[in-house]
VEXDREN-702597 format. One record per residue (C-alpha): x, y, z. Coordinates in pm, 1 decimal. Example, Ala and Ser with C-alpha at 12.3 -4.5 7.8 and 13.67 -1.06 7.14 Angstrom:
// residues 2
<atom u="1230.0" v="-450.0" w="780.0"/>
<atom u="1367.0" v="-106.0" w="714.0"/>
END
This chain:
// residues 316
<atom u="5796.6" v="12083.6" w="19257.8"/>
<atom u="6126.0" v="12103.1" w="19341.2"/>
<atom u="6389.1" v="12343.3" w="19513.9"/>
<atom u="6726.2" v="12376.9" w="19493.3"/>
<atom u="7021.0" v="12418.9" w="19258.3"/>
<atom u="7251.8" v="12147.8" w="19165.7"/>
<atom u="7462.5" v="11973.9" w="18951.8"/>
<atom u="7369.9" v="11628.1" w="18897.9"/>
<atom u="7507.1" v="11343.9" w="18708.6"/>
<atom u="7245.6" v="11090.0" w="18632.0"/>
<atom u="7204.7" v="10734.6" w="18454.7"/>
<atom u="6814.3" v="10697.6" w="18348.1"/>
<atom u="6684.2" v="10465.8" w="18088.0"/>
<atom u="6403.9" v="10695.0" w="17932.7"/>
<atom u="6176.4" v="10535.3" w="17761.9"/>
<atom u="5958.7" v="10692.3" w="17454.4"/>
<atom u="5982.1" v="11064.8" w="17399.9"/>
<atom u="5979.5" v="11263.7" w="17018.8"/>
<atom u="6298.4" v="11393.1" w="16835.4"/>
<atom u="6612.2" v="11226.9" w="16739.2"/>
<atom u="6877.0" v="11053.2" w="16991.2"/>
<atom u="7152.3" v="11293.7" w="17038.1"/>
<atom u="7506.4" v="11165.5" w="16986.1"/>
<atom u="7645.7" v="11391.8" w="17175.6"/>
<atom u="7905.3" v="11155.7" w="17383.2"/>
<atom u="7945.7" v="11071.7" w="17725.0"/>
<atom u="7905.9" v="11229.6" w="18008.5"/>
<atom u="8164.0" v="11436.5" w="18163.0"/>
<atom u="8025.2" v="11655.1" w="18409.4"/>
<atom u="7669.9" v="11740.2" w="18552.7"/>
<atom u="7526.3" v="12033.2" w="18722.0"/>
<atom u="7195.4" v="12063.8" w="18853.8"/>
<atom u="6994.8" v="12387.5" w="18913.2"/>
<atom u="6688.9" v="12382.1" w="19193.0"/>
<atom u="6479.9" v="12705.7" w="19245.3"/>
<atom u="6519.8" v="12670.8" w="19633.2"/>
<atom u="6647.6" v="12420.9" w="19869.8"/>
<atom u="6724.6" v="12056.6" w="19825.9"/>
<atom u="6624.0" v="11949.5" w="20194.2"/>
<atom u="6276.6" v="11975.5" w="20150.9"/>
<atom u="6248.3" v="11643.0" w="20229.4"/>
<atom u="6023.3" v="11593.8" w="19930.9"/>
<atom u="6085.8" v="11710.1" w="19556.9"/>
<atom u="6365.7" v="11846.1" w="19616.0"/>
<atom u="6611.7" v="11582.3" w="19819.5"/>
<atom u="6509.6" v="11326.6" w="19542.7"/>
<atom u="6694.0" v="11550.4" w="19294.8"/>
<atom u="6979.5" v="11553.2" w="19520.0"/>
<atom u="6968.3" v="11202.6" w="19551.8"/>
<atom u="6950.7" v="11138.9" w="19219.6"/>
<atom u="7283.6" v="11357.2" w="19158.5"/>
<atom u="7458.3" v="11137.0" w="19407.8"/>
<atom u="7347.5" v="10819.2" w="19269.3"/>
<atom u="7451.2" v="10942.8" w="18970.0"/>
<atom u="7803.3" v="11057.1" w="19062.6"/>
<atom u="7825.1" v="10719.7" w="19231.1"/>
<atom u="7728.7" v="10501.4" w="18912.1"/>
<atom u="7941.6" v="10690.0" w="18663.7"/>
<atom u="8177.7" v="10845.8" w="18869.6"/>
<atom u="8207.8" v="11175.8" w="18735.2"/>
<atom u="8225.4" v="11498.0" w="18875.7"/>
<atom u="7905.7" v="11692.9" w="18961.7"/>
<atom u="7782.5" v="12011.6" w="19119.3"/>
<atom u="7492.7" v="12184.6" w="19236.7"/>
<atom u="7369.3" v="12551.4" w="19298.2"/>
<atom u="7042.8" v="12637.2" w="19503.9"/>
<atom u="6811.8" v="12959.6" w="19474.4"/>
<atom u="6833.4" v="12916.7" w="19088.2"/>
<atom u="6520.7" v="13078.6" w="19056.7"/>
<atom u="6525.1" v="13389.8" w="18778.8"/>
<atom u="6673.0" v="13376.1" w="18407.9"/>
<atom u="6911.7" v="13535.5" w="18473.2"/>
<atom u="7055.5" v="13376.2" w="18747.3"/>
<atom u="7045.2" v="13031.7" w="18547.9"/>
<atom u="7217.4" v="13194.3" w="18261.0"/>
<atom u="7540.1" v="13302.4" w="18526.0"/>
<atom u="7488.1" v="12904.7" w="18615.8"/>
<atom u="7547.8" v="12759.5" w="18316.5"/>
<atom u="7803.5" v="12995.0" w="18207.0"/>
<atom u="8004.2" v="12889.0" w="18525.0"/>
<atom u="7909.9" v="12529.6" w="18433.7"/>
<atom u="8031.9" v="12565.2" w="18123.0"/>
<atom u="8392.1" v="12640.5" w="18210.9"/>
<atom u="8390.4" v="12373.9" w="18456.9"/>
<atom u="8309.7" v="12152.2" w="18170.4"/>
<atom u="7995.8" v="12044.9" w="18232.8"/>
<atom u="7794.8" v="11888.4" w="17953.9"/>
<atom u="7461.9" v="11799.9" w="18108.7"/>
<atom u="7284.8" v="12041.6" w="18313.7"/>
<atom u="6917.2" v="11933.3" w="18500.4"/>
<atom u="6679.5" v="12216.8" w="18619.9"/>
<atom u="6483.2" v="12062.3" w="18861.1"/>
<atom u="6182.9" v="12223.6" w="18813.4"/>
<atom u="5932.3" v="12318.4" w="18494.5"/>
<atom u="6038.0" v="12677.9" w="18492.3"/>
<atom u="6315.2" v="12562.0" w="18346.4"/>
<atom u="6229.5" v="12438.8" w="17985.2"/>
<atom u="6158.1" v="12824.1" w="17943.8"/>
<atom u="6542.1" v="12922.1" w="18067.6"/>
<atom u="6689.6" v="12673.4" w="17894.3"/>
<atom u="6487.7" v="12738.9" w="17582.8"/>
<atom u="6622.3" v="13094.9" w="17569.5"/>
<atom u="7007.0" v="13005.7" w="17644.3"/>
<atom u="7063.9" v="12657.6" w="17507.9"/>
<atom u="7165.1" v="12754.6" w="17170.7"/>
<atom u="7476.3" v="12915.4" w="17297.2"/>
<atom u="7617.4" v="12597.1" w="17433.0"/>
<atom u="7552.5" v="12343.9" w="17183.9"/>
<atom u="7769.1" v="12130.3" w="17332.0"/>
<atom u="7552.6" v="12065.1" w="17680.3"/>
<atom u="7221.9" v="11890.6" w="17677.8"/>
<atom u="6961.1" v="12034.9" w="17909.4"/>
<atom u="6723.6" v="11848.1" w="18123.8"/>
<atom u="6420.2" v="12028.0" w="18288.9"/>
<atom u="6059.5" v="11880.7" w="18462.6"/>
<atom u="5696.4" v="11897.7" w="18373.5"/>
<atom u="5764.1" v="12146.0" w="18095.0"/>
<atom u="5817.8" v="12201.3" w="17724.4"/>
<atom u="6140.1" v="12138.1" w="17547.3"/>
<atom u="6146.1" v="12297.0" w="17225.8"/>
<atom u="6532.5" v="12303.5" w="17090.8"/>
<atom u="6767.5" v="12056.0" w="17015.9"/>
<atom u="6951.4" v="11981.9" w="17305.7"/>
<atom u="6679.3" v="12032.0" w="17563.5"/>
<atom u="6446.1" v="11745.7" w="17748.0"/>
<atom u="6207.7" v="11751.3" w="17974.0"/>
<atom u="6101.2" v="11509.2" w="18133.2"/>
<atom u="5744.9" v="11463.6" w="18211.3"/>
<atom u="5542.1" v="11247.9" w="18493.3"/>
<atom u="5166.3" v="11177.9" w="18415.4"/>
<atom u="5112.6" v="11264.5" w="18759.4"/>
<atom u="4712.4" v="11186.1" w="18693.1"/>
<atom u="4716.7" v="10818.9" w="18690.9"/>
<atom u="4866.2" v="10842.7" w="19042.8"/>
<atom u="4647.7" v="11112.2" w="19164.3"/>
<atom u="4329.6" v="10867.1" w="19050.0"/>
<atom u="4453.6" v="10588.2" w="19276.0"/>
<atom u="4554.2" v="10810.3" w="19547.4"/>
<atom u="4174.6" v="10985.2" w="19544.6"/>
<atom u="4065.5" v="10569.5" w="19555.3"/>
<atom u="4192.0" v="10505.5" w="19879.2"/>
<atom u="4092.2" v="10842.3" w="20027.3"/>
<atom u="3753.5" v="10776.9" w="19958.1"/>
<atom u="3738.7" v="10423.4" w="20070.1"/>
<atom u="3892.6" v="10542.8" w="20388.5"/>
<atom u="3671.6" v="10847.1" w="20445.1"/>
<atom u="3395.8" v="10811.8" w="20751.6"/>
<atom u="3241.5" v="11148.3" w="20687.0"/>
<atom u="3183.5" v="11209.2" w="20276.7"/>
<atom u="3416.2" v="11463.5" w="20198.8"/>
<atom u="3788.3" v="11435.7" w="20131.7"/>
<atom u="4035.3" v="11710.0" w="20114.1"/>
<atom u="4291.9" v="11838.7" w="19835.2"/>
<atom u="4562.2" v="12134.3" w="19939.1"/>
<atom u="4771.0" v="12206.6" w="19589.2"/>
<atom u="4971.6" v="12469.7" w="19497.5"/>
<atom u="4859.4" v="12489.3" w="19130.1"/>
<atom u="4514.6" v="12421.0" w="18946.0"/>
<atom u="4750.0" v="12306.9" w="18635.7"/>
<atom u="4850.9" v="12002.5" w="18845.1"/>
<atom u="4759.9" v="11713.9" w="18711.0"/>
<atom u="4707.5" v="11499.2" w="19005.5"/>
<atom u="4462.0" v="11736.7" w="19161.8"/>
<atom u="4233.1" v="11612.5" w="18853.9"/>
<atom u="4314.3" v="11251.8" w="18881.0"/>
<atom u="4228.1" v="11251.0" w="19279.7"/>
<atom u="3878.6" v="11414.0" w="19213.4"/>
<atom u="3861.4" v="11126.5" w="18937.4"/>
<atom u="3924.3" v="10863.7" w="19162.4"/>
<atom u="3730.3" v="10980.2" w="19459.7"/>
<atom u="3400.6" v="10966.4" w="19294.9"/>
<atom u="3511.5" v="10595.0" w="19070.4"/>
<atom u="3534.5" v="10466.7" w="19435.3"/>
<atom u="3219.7" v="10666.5" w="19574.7"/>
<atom u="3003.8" v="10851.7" w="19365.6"/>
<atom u="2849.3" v="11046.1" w="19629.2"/>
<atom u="3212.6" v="11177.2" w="19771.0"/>
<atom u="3255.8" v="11550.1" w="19821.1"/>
<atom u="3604.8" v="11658.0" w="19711.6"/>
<atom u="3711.3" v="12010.8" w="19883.9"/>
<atom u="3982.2" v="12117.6" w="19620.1"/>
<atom u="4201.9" v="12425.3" w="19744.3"/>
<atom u="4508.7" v="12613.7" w="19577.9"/>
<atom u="4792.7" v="12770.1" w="19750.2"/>
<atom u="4976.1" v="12941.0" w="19438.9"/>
<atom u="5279.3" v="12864.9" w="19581.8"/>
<atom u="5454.5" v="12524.5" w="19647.8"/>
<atom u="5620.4" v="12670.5" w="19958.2"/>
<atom u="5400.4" v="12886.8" w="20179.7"/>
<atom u="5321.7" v="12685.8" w="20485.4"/>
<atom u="5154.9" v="12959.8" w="20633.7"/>
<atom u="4917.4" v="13007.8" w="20415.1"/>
<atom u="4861.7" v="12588.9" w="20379.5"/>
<atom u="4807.4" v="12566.3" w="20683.7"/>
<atom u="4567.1" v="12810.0" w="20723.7"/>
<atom u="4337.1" v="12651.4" w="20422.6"/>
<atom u="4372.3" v="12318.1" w="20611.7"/>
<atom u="4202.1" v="12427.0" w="20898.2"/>
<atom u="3923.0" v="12547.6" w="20698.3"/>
<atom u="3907.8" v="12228.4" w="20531.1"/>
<atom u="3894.5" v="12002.4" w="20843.5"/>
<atom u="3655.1" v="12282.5" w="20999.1"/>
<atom u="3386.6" v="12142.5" w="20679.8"/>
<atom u="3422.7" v="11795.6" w="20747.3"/>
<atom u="3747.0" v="11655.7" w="20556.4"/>
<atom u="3862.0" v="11324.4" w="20732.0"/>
<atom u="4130.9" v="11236.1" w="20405.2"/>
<atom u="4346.8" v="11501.7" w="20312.2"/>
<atom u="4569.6" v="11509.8" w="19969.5"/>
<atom u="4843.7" v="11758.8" w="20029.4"/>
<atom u="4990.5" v="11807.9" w="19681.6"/>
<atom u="5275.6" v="12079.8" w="19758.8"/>
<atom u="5598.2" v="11944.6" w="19836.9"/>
<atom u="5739.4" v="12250.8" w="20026.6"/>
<atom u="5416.1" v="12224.4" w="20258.4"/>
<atom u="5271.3" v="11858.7" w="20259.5"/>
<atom u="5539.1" v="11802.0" w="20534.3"/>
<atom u="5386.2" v="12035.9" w="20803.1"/>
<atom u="5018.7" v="11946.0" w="20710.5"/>
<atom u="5065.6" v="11550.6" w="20753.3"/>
<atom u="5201.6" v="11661.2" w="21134.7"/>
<atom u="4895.6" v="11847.5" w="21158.4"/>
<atom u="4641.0" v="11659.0" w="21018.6"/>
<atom u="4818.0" v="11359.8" w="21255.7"/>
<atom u="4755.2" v="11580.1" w="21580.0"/>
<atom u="4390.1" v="11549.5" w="21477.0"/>
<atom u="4387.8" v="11186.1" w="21438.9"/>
<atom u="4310.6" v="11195.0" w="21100.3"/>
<atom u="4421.9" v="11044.2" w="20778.8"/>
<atom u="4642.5" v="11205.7" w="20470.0"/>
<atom u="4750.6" v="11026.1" w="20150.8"/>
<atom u="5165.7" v="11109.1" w="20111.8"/>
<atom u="5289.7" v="11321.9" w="19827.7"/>
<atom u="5575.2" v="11270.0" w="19595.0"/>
<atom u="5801.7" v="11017.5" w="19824.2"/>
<atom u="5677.3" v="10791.7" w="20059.3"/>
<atom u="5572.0" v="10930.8" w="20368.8"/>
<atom u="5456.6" v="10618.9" w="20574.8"/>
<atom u="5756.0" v="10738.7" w="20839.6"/>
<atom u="5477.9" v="10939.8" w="20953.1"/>
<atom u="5232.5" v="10659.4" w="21112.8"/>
<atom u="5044.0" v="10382.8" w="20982.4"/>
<atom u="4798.0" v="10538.2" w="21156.8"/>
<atom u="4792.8" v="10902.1" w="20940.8"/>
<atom u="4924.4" v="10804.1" w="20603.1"/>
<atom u="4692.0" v="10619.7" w="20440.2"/>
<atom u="4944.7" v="10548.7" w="20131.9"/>
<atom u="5134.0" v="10802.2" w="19935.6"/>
<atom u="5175.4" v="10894.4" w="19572.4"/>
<atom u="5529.6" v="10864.2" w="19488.5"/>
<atom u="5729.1" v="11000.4" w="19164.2"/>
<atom u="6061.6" v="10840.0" w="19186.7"/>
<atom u="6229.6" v="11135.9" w="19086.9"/>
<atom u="6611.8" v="11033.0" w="19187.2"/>
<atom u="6591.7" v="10712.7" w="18959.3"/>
<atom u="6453.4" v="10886.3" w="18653.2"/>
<atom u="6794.0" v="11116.9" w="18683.7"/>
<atom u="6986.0" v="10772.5" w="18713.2"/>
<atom u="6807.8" v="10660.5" w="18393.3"/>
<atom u="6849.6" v="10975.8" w="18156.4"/>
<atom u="7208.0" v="11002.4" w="18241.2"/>
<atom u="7269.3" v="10642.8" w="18143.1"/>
<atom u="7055.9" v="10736.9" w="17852.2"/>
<atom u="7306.1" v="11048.5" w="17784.3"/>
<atom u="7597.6" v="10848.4" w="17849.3"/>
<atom u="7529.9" v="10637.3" w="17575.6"/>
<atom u="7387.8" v="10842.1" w="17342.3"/>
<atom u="7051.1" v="10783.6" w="17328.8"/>
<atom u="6881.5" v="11026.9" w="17513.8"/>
<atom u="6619.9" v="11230.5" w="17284.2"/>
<atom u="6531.2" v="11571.8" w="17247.1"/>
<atom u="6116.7" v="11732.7" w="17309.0"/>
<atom u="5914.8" v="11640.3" w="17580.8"/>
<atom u="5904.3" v="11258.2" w="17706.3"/>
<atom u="5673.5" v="11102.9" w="17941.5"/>
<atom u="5690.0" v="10846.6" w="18213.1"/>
<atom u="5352.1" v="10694.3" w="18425.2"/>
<atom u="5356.6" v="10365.0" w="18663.8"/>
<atom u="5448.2" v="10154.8" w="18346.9"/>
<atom u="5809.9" v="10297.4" w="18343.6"/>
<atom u="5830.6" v="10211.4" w="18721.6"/>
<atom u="5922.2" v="10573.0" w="18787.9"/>
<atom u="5550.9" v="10656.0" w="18934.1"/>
<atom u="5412.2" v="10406.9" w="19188.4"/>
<atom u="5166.8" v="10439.0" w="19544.8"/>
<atom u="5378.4" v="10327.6" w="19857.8"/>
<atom u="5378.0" v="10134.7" w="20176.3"/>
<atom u="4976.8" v="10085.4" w="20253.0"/>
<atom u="4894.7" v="10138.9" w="20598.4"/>
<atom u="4723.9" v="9832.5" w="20809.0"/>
<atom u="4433.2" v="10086.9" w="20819.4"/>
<atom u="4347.5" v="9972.0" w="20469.0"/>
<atom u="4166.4" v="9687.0" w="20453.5"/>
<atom u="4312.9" v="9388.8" w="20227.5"/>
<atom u="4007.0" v="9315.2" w="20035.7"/>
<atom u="4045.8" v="9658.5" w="19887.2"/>
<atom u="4409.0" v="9641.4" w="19850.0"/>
<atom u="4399.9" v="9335.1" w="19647.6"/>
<atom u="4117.8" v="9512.2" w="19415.1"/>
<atom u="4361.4" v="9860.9" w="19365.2"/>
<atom u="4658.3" v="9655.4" w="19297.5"/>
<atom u="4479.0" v="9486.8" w="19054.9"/>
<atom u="4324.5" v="9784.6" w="18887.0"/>
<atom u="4716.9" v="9936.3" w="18918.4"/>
<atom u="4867.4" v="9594.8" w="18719.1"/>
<atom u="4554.1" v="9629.0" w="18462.9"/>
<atom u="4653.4" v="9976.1" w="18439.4"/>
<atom u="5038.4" v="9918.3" w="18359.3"/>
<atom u="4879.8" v="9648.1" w="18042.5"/>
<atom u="4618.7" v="9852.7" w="17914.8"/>
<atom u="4740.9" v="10226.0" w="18015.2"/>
<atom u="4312.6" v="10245.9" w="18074.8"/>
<atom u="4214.0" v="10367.3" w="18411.8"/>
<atom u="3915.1" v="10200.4" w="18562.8"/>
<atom u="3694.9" v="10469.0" w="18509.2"/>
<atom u="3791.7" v="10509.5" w="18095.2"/>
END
């Protein structure tokens, strides 16, 4: 879920996680590694916001590299980071808890930030978004909205949690909804995306859900030529038309970096695998289009503030 290389300074206040707070210092310097391109418009320019916030709020150096995509190019990365004297390095991606896993131990003196994956050493974090909850309200509104029974998911990967939580919510809101779930294996090919949407609308999808940043971009332009209705993906995509985006199911990607690097900065940022959901205000749905009728508004937001108390869906 996200694409280019880059160093990023960040200031993040993470909340919960497992191992010990690091007391490693302040930050110096940040890089940040992407696997492909930060103008994605989507996963990937959030990262790169988030290193310019954060080189703005702390006013440190930072850099960034894109195409970071194989060990060993990361381990040339962070060996060129190093002698620049960077001591906090975000891969913005999950593929990255597995490179920095290998390498970290060599530089015990940088702490290692990845996505969505599993940090298992001592100076490595990742940082995790329960991308379900969002999915769940995301699936609400597509059913609400859909005139013929069946709504449409294009994702890259089955492992994605939001795929789940958008089946979830589909059938909470109508039990009767079809869900037409398809997987790219890729977060990039448009091609073949676009391909599986027009199956998709050929059996009957009116609501499509296209979870793939590098491709959800092109299929909201399509779907809009056919006068029908997505829900946006990752940032808010309302820029598109009231009239195609429904809502959108935003991770706020750029101000989790802000709050981990403030977290670094002051030496509290912990080690393992910690996780953030609409109660740390880092997940949250976006502008609702006047499509969306305010009686059911009212009753999402309030399942959505019931949700941030209890952390219980409706459905649980």
């Amino acid at each position: 879920m996200l694409k280019r290389f880059g160093l990023v300074l960040l200031s993040l206040l993470l909340l919960g996680g497992c191992g010990q707070p690091l007391t490693s210092g302040k930050v110096e310097k940040v890089g940040l590694l992407v696997p492909e391109t930060i103008n994605d418009q989507v996963w990937g320019t959030k990262g790169y916001r988030g290193l310019l916030q954060i080189q703005s709020s702390l006013n440190v150096d930072v850099f960034f590299k894109e195409g970071m995509n194989t060990q060993k190019l990361v381990e040339q990365a962070v060996k060129e980071f190093d002698k620049k004297g960077v001591n906090l390095i975000y891969g913005h991606g999950n593929e990255y808890a597995a490179y920095f896993n290998k390498i970290s131990e060599q530089y015990p003196d940088i702490h290692f930030i990845s996505f969505n994956g599993d940090a298992k050493k001592e100076n490595t974090t990742s940082l995790n978004f329960k991308a379900y909850s969002m999915g769940f309200f995301g699936g609400m509104v597509a059913s609400h909205m859909s005139k013929t029974g069946r709504v449409g998911i294009v994702a890259a990967y089955e492992w994605q949690p939001e795929v789940e939580g958008f089946y979830d919510g589909a059938i909470f809101e109508n039990k009767d909804m079809e869900v037409d779930i398809r997987y790219i294996g890729h977060w990039d090919d448009q091609e073949k995306a676009l391909e599986v949407l027009d199956d998709v609308l050929l059996k009957g999808a009116d609501v499509i859900y296209p979870a793939g940043d590098g491709f959800n971009v092109p299929i909201i332009e399509k779907v809009k030529d056919k006068g029908l209705y997505v829900i946006g993906y990752i940032s808010d995509q309302s820029d598109f038309g009231e009239s195609t985006v429904l809502t959108s199911t935003i991770q706020h990607v750029d101000d989790l970096y802000v709050l981990t690097a403030g977290k670094f900065n002051r030496g509290e940022l912990n080690s393992g695998n910690l996780y953030f959901d609409f109660q740390d205000e880092v997940i949250s749905l976006g502008k609702f289009s006047s499509k969306v009728d305010s009686e059911f508004r009212e009753k999402l937001n309030r399942y959505i503030k019931s949700y941030k108390k209890s952390g219980k869906l409706p459905n649980q």
